[in-house]
Every structure is written in C-alpha cells, then in structure tokens.
Short mmCIF file of the C-alpha atoms (twelve columns), coordinates in Angstrom:
data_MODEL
# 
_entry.id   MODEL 
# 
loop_
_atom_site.group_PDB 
_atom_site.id 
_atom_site.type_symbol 
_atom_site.label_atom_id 
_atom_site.label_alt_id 
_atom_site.label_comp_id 
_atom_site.label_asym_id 
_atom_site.label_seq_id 
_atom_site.Cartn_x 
_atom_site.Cartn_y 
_atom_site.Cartn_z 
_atom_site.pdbx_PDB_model_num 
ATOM 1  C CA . UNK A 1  51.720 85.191 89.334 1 
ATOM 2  C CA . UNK A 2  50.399 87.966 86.737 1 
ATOM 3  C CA . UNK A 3  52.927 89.256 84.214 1 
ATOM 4  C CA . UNK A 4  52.302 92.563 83.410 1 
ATOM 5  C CA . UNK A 5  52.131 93.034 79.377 1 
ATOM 6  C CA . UNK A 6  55.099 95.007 79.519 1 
ATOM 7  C CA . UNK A 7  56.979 92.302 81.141 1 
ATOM 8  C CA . UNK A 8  55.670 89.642 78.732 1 
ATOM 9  C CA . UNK A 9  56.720 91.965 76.186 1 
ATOM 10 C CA . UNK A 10 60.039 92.243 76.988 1 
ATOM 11 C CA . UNK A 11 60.392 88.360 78.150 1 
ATOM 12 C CA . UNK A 12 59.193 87.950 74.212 1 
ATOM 13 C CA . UNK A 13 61.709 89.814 72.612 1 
ATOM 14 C CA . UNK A 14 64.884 88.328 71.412 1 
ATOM 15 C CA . UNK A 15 68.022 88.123 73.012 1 
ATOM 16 C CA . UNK A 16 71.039 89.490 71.861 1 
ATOM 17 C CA . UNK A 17 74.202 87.528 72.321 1 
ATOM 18 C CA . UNK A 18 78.060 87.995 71.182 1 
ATOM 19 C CA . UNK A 19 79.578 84.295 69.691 1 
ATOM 20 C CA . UNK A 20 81.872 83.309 71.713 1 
ATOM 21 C CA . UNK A 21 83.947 82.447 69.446 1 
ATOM 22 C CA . UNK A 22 84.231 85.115 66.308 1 
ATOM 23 C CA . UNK A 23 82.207 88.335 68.914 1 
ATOM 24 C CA . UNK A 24 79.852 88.901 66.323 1 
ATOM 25 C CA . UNK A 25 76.235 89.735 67.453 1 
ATOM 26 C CA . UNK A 26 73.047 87.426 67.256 1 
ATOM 27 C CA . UNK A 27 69.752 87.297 68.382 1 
ATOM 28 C CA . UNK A 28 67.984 84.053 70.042 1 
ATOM 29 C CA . UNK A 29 64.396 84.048 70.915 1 
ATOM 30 C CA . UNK A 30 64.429 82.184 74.369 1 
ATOM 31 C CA . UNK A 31 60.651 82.153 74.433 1 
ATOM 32 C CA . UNK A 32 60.074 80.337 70.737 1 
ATOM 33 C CA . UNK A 33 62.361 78.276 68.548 1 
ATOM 34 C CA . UNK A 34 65.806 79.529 68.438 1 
ATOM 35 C CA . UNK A 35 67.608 79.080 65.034 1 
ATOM 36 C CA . UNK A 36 69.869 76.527 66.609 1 
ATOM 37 C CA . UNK A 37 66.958 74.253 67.025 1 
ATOM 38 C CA . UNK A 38 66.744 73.909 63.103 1 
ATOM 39 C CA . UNK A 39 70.642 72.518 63.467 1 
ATOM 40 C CA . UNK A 40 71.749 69.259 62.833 1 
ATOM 41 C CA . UNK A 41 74.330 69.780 64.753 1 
ATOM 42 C CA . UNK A 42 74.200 71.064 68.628 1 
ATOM 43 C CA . UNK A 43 76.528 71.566 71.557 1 
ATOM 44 C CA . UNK A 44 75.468 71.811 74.905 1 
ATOM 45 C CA . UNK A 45 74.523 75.233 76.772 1 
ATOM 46 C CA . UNK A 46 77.659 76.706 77.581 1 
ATOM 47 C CA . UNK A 47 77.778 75.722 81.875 1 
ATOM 48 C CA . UNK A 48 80.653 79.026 81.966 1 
ATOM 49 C CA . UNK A 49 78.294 81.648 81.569 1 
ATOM 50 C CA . UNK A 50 79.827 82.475 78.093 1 
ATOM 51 C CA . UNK A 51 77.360 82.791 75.179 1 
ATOM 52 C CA . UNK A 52 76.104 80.244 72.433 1 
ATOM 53 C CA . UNK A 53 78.080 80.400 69.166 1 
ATOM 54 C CA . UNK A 54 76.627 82.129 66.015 1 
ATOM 55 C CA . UNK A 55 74.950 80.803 63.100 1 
ATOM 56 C CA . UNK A 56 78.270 80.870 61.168 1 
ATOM 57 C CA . UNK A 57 80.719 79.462 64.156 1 
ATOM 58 C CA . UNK A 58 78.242 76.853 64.905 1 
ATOM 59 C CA . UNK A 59 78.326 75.728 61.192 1 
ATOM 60 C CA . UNK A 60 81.923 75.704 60.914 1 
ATOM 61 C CA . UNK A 61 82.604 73.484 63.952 1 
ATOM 62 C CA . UNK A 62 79.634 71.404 62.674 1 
ATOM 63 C CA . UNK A 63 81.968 70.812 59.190 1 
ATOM 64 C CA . UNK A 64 85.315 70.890 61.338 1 
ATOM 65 C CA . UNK A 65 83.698 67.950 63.539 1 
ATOM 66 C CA . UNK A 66 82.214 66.207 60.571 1 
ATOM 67 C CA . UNK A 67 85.867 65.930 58.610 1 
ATOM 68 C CA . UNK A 68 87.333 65.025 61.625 1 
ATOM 69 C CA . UNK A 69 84.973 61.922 62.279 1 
ATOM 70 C CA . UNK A 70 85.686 60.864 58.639 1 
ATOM 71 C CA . UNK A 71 89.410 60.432 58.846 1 
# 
C-alpha cells in the first residue's frame, strides 16, 4: 500500500485531544512518543471512546493515587 506524502503528512501530525477530565486541549503524537510515555504513572486507553487525560489531570490522579496507597 503507497501512502501518498500528503497522507503521511497528516498521519505525522499530532493529535489534538480535550482531557476528559478538566476539557482542556492537548496534543499526542500517535506516530512517535507521546508525552505520557515519559510517565511514571499510566492508565489504560480509555475502551469508551472518551479521550486520554492531560498532562496536568494525569499528574494529579498520579499524586491522588500515590497518597491513597500510603494510608
């Protein structure tokens, strides 16, 4: 099958996505390393359809989780 380069283009570019949690808009670059793969902490794809959570959201539940486990 033979891409044309606009279509590799635009399979290259980032995807934007609104946190499902706060709305706020990201980008992830399906095609490379996404930002979330630098995490320590990860959740599963969302199976809903919904989109990922932002840097921010993803942090917070990471700190929310990690205070929980320690009581």
């Amino acid at each position: 099958m033979d891409l044309s380069s606009s279509d590799r283009s635009e399979q290259a570019s980032p995807r934007r996505f609104a946190c499902a949690a706060c709305g706020s808009e990201f980008s992830c670059s399906l095609t490379g390393s996404c930002w979330c793969f630098d995490e320590s902490f990860h959740l599963p794809m969302p199976a809903d359809g919904s989109d990922c959570l932002c840097p921010a959201c993803l942090r917070k539940l990471a700190e929310q989780q990690a205070g929980a486990s320690r009581t």
